[in-house]
C-alpha positions as CSV (number, residue, x, y, z in Angstrom):
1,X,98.1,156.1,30.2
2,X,97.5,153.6,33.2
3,X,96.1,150.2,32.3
4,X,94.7,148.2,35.7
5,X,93.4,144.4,34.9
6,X,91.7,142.2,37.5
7,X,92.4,138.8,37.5
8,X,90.7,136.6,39.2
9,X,91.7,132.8,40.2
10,X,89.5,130.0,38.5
11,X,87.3,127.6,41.2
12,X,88.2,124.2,40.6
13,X,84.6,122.6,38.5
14,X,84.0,118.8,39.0
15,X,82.3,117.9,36.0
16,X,82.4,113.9,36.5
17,X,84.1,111.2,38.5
18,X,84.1,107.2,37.8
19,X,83.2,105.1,39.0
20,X,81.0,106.5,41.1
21,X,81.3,103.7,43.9
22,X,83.8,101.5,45.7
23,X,85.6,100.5,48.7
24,X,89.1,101.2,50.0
25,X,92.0,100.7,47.3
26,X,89.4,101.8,44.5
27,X,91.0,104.2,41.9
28,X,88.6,107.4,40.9
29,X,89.2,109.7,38.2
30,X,87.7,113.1,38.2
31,X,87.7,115.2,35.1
32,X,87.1,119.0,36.2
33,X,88.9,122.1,35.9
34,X,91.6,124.1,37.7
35,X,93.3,121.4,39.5
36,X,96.5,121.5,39.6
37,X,98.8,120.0,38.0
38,X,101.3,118.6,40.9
39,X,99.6,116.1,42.7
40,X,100.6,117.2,46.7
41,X,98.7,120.8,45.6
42,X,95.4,118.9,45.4
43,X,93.4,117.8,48.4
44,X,90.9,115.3,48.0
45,X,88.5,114.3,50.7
46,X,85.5,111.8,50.7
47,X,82.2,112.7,53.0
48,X,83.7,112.5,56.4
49,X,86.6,114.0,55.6
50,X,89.4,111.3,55.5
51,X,91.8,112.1,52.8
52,X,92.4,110.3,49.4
53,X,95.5,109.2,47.7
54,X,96.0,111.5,44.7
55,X,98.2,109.5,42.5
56,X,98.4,111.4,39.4
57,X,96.7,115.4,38.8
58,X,97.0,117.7,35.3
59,X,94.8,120.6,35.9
60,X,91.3,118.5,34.3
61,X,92.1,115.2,35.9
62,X,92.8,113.8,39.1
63,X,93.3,110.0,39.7
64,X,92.9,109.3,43.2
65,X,92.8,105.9,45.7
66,X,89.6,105.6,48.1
67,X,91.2,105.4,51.7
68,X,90.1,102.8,54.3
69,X,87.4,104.7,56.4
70,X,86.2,106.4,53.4
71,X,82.0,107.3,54.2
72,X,79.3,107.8,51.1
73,X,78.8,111.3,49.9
74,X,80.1,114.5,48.3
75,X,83.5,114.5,46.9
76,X,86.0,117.8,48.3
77,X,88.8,119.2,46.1
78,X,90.9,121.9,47.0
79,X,93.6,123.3,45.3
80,X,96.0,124.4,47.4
81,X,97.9,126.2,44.6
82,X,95.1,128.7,44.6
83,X,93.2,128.3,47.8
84,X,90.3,127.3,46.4
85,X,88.0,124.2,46.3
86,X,85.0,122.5,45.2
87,X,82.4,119.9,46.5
88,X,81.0,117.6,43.9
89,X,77.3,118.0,43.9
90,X,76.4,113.9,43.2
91,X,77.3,111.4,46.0
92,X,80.1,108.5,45.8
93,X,79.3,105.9,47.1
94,X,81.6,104.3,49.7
95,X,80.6,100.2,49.6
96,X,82.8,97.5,51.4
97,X,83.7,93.8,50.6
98,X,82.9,92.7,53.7
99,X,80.1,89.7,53.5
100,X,80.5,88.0,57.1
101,X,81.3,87.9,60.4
102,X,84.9,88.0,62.1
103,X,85.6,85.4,64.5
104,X,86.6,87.0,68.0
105,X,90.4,85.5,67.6
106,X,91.1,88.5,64.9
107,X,89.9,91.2,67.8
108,X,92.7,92.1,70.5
109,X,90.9,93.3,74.3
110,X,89.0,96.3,74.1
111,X,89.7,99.2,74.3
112,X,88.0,101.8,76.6
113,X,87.9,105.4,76.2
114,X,87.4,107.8,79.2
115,X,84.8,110.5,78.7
116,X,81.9,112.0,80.8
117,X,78.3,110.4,80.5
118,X,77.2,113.6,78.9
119,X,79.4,113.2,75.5
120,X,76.5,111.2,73.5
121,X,77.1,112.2,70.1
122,X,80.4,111.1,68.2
123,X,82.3,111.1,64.8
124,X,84.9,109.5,63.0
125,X,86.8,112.6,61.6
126,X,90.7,113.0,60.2
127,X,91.3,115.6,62.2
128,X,95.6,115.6,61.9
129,X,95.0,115.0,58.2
130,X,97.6,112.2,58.9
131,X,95.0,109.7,56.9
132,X,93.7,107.8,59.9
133,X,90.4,108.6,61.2
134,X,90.0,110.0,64.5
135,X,87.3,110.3,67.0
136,X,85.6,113.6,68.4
137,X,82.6,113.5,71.1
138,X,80.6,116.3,71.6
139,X,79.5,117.3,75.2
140,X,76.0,118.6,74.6
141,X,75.6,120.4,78.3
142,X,79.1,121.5,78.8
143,X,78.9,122.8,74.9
144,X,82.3,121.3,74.3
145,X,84.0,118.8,72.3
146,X,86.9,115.8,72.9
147,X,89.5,114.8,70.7
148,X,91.4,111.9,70.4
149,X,94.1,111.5,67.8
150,X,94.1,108.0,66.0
151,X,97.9,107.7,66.8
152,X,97.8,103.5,65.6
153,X,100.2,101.7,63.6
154,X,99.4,98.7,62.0
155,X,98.5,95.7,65.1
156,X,97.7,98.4,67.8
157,X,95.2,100.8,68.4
158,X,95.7,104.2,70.9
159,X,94.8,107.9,70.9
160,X,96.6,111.0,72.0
C-alpha cells in the first residue's frame, strides 16, 4: 500500500498592523500568519522598498522599527524560511516630524551626480538591501537604467 501526501507551504496573511502611521524610529506590530519565528527569516519592507528593523517575530507577530526613508504605502513580508511573502492590502502611512526649515549651515557643498540629459525619471530604491536608500535613473531613449549605491556613513554622502 503506497500513501503520497502533498503539502503545501502556508503564505504569510497580514491581518492588521498598528499603528497604521509614523515616521522613522516608530515601532509597528503586525499580527498575521506564517511568519517566522526568528526574526533575520523575516523581511519587511515599506512602499519603496527600504527595509525595516524587525525586532522581535513568532509566527502571528512581527514588531518592527520604521527606517529613515521609509515612503507611505503597502507593507511587504517575506518569509524567507519558506520563500514566500505577502503585501498588505491597506497603506501605512509614512509621516515626518519635520515642521521647518534648515538653515544652510547644517548642509555640506553639494553634491553633483554625472548622468546624460536623457535620464529624467529617478527613484530612491534600497537596492544593496544594506538599509540606506539608493538612487536609480532611468534613461528613457537609451531604454536603460543607472545605479548608484548609497555607500554614506554618518557626516558624508557618496555613491558607488
Amino acid at each position: 500500500m503506497l500513501f503520497s501526501l502533498n503539502v503545501l507551504a502556508q503564505v504569510p496573511t497580514i491581518t492588521s498592523f498598528s499603528p497604521v502611521s509614523g515616521q522613522a524610529g516608530t515601532v509597528i506590530t503586525i499580527n498575521g500568519t506564517n511568519f517566522s519565528a526568528i526574526a533575520s527569516n523575516n523581511i519587511v519592507r515599506f512602499n519603496n522598498g527600504i527595509k525595516a528593523n524587525v525586532t522581535s517575530a513568532t509566527t502571528t507577530k512581527l514588531t518592527v522599527s520604521v527606517s529613515a526613508g521609509a515612503e507611505s504605502g503597502p507593507i511587504t513580508i517575506l518569509n524567507k524560511t519558506l520563500g514566500l511573502y505577502k503585501q498588505s492590502i491597506l497603506p501605512f502611512k509614512a509621516t515626518s516630524q519635520f515642521l521647518g526649515s534648515i538653515p544652510d549651515i547644517h548642509y555640506n557643498p553639494q553634491v553633483n551626480f554625472a548622468t546624460t540629459d536623457a535620464e529624467k525619471d529617478q527613484i530612491l530604491v534600497d537596492i544593496d538591501d544594506d538599509g540606506k536608500p539608493d538612487l536609480v535613473s532611468f534613461n528613457s531613449t537609451k531604454n536603460s537604467m543607472v545605479f548608484f549605491r548609497n555607500t554614506s556613513v554618518l557626516g558624508s554622502i557618496t555613491t558607488a
